[in-house]
Legacy VTK file of the C-alpha trace (Angstrom):
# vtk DataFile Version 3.0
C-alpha trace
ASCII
DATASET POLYDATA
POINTS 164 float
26.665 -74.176 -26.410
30.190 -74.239 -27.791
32.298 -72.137 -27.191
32.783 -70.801 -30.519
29.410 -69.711 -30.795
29.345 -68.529 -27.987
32.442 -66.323 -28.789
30.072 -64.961 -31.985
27.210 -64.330 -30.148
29.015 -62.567 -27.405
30.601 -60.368 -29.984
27.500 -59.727 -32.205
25.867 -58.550 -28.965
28.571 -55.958 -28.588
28.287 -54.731 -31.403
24.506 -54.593 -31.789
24.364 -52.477 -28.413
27.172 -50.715 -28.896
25.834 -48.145 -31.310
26.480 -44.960 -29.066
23.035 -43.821 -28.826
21.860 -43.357 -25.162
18.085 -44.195 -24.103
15.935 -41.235 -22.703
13.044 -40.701 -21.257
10.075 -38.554 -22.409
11.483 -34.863 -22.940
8.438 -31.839 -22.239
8.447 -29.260 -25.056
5.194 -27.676 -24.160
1.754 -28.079 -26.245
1.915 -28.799 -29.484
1.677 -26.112 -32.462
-1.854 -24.971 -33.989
-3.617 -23.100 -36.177
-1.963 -20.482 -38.351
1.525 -19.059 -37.186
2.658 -15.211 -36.445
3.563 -12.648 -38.634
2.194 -10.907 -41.888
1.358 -12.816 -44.517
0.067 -12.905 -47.974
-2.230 -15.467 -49.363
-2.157 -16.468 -52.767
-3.789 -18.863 -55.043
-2.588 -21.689 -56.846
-3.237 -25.292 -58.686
-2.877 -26.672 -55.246
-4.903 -23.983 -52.877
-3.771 -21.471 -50.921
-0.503 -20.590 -49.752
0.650 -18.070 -47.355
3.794 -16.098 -48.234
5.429 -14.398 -45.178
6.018 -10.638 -45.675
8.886 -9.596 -42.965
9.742 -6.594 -44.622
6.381 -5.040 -44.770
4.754 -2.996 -41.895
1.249 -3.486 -41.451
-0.538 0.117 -40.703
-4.145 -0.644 -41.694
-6.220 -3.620 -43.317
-6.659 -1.332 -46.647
-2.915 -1.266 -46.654
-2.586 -4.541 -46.754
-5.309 -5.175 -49.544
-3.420 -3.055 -51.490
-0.558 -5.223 -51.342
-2.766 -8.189 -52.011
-4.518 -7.066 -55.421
-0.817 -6.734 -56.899
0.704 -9.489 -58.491
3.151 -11.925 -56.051
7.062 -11.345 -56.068
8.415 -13.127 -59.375
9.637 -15.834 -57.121
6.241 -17.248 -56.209
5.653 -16.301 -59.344
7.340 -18.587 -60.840
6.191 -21.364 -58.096
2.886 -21.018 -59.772
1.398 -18.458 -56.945
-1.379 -15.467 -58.275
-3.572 -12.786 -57.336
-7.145 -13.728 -58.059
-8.145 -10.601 -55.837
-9.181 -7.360 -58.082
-11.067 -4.888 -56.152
-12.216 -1.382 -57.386
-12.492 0.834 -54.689
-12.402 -0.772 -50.940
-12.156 -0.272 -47.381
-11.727 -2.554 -44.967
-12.119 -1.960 -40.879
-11.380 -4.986 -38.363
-12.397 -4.716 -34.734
-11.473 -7.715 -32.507
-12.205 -10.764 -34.206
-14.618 -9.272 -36.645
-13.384 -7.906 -40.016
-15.658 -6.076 -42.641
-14.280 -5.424 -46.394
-16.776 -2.355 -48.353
-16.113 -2.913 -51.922
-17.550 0.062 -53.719
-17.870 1.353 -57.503
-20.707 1.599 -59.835
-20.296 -1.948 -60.382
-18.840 -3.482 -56.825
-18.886 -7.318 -57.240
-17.100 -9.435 -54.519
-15.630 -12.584 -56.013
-17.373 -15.544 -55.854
-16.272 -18.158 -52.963
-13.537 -19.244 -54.203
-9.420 -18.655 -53.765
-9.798 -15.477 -54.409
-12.463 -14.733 -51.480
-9.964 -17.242 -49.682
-7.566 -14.940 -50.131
-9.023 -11.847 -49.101
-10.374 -13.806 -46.008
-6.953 -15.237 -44.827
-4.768 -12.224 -45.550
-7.366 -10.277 -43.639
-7.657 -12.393 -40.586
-3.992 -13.104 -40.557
-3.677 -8.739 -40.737
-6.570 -8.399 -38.378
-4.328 -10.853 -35.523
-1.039 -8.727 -36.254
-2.850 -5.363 -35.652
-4.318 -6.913 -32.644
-2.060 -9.511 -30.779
-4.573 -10.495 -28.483
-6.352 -11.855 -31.626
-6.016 -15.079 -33.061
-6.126 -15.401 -36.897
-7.796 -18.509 -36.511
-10.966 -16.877 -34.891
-11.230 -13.776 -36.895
-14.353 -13.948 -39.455
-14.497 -11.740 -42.583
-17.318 -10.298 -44.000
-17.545 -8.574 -47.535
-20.188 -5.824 -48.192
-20.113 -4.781 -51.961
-22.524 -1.570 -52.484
-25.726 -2.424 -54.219
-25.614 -6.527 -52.955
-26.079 -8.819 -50.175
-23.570 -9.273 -47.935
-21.156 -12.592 -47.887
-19.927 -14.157 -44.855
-18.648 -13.948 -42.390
-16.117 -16.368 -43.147
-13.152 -17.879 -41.768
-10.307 -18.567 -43.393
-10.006 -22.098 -42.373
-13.188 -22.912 -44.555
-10.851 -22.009 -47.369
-7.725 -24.112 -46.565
-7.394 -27.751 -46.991
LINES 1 165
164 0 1 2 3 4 5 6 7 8 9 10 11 12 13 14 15 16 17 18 19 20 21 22 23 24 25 26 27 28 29 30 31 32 33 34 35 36 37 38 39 40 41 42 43 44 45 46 47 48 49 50 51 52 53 54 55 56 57 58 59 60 61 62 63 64 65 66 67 68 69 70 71 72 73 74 75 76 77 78 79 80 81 82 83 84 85 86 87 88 89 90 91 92 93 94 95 96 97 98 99 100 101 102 103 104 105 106 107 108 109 110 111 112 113 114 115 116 117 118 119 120 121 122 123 124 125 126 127 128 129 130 131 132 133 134 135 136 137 138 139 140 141 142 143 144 145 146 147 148 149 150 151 152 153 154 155 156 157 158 159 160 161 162 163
C-alpha cells in the first residue's frame, strides 16, 4: 500500500474510533416495569380509550369518595385534551375488600352503564383506589363487580379487559 493511503486510512481510523464514547458491559437495573403504576388515579374516556390522570393532591379515604370525584367532569386541562366523564351514577356505594371490589348502584331506576368506557372507568379508578387503600394489593388483580338494585349483577371485571 502506499504510503499516502496509508497516511488516510490511518487517520480515518482515528477519527472513526475516536468518538469519546466508552464500551460497557451489561448494567442490572432490576426487573422490568408492569402492569399499572402507584398512586391515585382517575380514568377517563376518550376518542382513543382510556386514560389515567394522576391525582397527587387528592387523599383517598373511601372508594365512594373517590366515585364522587369520578362522576364530575375532568380538570379543564384534560378537558381540553379531549378527556370525559361517561360515569353518572344516582345513588352508590362502593366497598373493596382485598382484591375484590363491589359498586351498589341504587335509585328507583339504578342502571349500570353498559360495558363500555364508562364501566372501564368505574372499573380502573376502582381497582387503582382499591390498591392505594390496600398496598399489599395490586391494581392489576383487583376485579370489580357492579350490583344495580332491581338487575343482574355485571362482572367482575378487571380493568385490563378495558385497556388496549
Amino acid at each position: 500500500m502506499k504510503p499516502r493511503y496509508t497516511a488516510v486510512a490511518a487517520a480515518l481510523g482515528a477519527v472513526l474510533t475516536a468518538c469519546g464514547v466508552q464500551p460497557t458491559g451489561v448494567v442490572g437495573a432490576g426487573e422490568p416495569a408492569s402492569g399499572l403504576t402507584r398512586g391515585m388515579r382517575l380514568y377517563y374516556a376518550s376518542d382513543s380509550g382510556l386514560r389515567g390522570v394522576p391525582v397527587p393532591d387528592r387523599k383517598v379515604d373511601d372508594l365512594d369518595g373517590v366515585l364522587k370525584l369520578l362522576g364530575q367532569e375532568p380538570p379543564p386541562a384534560e378537558q381540553r385534551d379531549g378527556l370525559t366523564s361517561l360515569v353518572r351514577l344516582g345513588g352508590y356505594s362502593a366497598t373493596g375488600e382485598g382484591t375484590r371490589v363491589t359498586v351498589r348502584i341504587d335509585g328507583p331506576q339504578a342502571t349500570a352503564p353498559p360495558p363500555g368506557q364508562g364501566t372501564g372507568q368505574l372499573v380502573c379508578t376502582l381497582a387503582r383506589a382499591q390498591s392505594v387503600l390496600d398496598p399489599k394489593v395490586r391494581a392489576d388483580d383487583v376485579e370489580v363487580t357492579l350490583r344495580p338494585s332491581g338487575a343482574a349483577a355485571l362482572g367482575p371485571y378487571r380493568c385490563a379487559e378495558f385497556r388496549g
